[in-house]
PASE-483787 format. One line per 5 residues: number of its first residue (from 1); their letters; for each residue x negated, y, z negated of C-alpha. Coordinates in pm, whole numbers, always signed. Each point is the difference from the previous one (the first is absolute). Example, Ala and Ser with C-alpha at 12.3 -4.5 7.8 and 13.67 -1.06 7.14 Angstrom:
2
1 = as = -1230:-450:-780 | -137:+344:+66
***
This chain:
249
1 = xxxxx = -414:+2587:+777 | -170:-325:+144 | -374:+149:-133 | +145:+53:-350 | +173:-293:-52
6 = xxxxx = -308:-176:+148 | -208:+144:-299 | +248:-59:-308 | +149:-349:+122 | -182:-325:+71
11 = xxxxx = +78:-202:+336 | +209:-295:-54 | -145:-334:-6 | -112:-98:+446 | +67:-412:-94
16 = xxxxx = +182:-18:-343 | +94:-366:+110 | -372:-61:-40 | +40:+7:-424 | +251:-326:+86
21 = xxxxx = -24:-381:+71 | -19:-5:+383 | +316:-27:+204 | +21:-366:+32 | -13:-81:-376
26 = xxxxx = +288:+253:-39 | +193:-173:+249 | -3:-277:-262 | +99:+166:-288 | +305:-64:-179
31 = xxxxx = +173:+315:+22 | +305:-100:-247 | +81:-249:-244 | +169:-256:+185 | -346:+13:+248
36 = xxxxx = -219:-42:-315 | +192:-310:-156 | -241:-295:+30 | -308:+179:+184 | -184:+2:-356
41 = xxxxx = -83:-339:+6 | -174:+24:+391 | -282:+284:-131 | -328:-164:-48 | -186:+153:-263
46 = xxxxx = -367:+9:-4 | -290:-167:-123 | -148:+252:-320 | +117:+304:-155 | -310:+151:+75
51 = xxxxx = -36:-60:+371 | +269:+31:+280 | -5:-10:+335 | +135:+271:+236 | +275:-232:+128
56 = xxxxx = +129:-53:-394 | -26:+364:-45 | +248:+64:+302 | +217:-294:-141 | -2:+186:-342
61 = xxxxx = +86:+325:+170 | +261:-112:+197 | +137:-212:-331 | -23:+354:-218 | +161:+192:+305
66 = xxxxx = +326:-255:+9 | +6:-16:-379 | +39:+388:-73 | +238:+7:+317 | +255:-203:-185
71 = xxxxx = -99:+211:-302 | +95:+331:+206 | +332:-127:+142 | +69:-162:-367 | -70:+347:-113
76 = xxxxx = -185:-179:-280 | -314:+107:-173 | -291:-191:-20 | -302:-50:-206 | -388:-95:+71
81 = xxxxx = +24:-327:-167 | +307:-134:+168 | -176:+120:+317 | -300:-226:-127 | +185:-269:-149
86 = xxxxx = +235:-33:+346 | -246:+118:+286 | -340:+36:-82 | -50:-292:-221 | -374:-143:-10
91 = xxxxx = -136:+331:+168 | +94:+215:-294 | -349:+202:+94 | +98:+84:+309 | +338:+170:-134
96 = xxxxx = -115:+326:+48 | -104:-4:+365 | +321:-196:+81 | +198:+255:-176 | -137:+316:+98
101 = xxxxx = +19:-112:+410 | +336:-130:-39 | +108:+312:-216 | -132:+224:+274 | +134:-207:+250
106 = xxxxx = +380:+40:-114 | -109:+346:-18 | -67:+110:+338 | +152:-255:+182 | +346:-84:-106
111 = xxxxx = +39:+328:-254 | -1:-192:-335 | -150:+163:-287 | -162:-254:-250 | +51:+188:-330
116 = xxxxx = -139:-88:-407 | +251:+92:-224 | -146:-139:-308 | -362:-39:-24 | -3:-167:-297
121 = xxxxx = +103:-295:+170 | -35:+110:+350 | +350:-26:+114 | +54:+93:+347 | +329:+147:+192
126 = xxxxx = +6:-3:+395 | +199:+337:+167 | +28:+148:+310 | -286:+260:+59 | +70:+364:-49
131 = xxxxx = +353:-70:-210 | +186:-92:+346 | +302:-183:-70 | +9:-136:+389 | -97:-337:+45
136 = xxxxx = +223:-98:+255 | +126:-328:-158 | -296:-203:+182 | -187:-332:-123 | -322:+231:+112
141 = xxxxx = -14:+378:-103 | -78:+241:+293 | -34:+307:-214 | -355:-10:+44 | +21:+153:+362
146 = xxxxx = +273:+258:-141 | -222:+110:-238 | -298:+38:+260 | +254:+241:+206 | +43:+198:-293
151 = xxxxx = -358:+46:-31 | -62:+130:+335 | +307:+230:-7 | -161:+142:-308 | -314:+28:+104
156 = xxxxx = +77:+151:+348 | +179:+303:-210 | +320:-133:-23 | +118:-123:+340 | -193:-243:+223
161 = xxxxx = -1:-32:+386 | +82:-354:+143 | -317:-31:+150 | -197:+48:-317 | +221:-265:-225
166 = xxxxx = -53:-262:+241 | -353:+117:+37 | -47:-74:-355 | +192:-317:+19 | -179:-152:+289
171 = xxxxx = -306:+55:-233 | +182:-235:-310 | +52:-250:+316 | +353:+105:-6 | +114:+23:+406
176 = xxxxx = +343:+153:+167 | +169:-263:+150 | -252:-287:-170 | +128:-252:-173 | -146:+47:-354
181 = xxxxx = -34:-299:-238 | +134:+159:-304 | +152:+354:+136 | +164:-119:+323 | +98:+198:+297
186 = xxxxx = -149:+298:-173 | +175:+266:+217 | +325:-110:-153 | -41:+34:-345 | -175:+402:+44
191 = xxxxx = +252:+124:+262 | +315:-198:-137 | +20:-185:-272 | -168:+287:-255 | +173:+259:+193
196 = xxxxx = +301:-134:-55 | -100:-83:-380 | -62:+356:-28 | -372:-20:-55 | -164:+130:+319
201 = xxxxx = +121:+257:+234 | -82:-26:+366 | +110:+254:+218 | -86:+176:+324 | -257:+254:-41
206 = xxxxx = +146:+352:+100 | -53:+124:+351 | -211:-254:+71 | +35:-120:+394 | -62:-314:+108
211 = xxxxx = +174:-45:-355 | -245:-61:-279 | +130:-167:-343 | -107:+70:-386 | +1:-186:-316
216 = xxxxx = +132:+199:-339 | +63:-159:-370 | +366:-33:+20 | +215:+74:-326 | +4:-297:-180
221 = xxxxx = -358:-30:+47 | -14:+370:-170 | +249:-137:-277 | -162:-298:-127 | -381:+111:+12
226 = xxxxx = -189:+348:+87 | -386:+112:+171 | -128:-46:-361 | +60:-337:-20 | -118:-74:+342
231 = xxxxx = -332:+182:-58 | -62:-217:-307 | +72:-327:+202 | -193:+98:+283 | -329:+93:-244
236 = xxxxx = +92:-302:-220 | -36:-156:+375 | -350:+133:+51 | -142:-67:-349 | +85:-359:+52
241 = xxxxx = -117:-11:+317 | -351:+170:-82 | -39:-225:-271 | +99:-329:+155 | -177:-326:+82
246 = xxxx = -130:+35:+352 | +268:-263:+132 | +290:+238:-95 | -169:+331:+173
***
């Protein structure tokens, strides 16, 4: 099972944290509306619309990141020229490489799903990756690492042994018993919180002495989305990936 899967399903993403701002410019981001009231005024804004500088880029990421945060727990849509009008400003050109890291950053990270809805005008609506309805009620999603666990169950035909989730995990930075900046205790949320949500299934793997444990979709994770879907994320994934700016890979 483990050589065919290999062959029809790309790997996820080793550092999908690496297509975001870095961790200490999240730390300031304004993760709700009463956060955000007052902070436009403090952003500096650059000296051209041509030029930028690295540090304005990360300002404008972080800026874009906070704005379609409130969008998402709004559930509002959102279009490219209030995006331009309220974030991006003077660097108009640079819209599209903001965009595109912060779009994949929501992505793989948190387990947002940037999607256009009307192209004509390029309206935008923010979702939870996959059609999961979970997003436990938190200022900052954590479906992103769900949705990583969901991967590897698929890919290792179904059911996934403990030591090869967190295997995968270690590689995305992720860490049992690690403190994660965005996910938290980590160990938590995959053996207890989405257990008890119904979306994972961890159980002790039969016969197995010293006792060895197993990861399986649970049934609302098998009500709400299927393997299709997850294929097409996790190529979606890949294609981005292969075709991204260097910084994002």
């Amino acid at each position: 099972p483990e050589e065919v899967s290999a062959a029809v399903t790309p790997s996820p993403p080793h550092s999908p944290q690496s297509s975001c701002p870095s961790p200490s410019a999240m730390e300031a981001i304004p993760w709700s509306q009463s956060e955000d009231e007052g902070s436009s005024s403090q952003e500096e804004e650059g000296p051209s619309t041509s030029e930028i500088t690295e540090g304005a880029l990360c300002l404008k990421m972080v800026r874009l990141l906070a704005f379609l945060f409130l969008k998402y727990h709004a559930k509002e849509p959102t279009t490219k020229a209030e995006m331009l009008s309220s974030v991006i400003r003077e660097h108009q050109d640079h819209f599209p490489e903001i965009f595109s890291r912060i779009s994949q950053c929501l992505l793989l990270v948190f387990g947002v799903d940037v999607k256009e809805v009307d192209p004509s005008d390029h309206t935008y609506i923010l979702g939870t990756a996959l059609g999961l309805t979970y997003d436990g009620m938190e200022s900052v999603p954590k479906t992103g690492l769900l949705v990583m666990v969901l991967c590897v169950i698929l890919m290792e035909g179904d059911s996934a042994s403990e030591e090869r989730v967190w295997k995968v995990l270690n590689d995305m930075g992720v860490y049992e018993g690690s403190e994660h900046y965005i996910y938290g205790e980590p160990r938590e949320l995959i053996t207890k919180v989405w257990v008890e949500e119904q979306y994972l299934e961890y159980r002790q793997v039969t016969d197995s002495d010293p006792a060895r444990y197993e990861f399986l979709w649970g049934p609302r994770t098998h009500a709400e989305t299927s393997k299709l879907k997850v294929l097409e994320f996790l190529f979606r994934v890949s294609t981005r990936n292969a075709s991204s700016i260097p910084s994002l890979s």
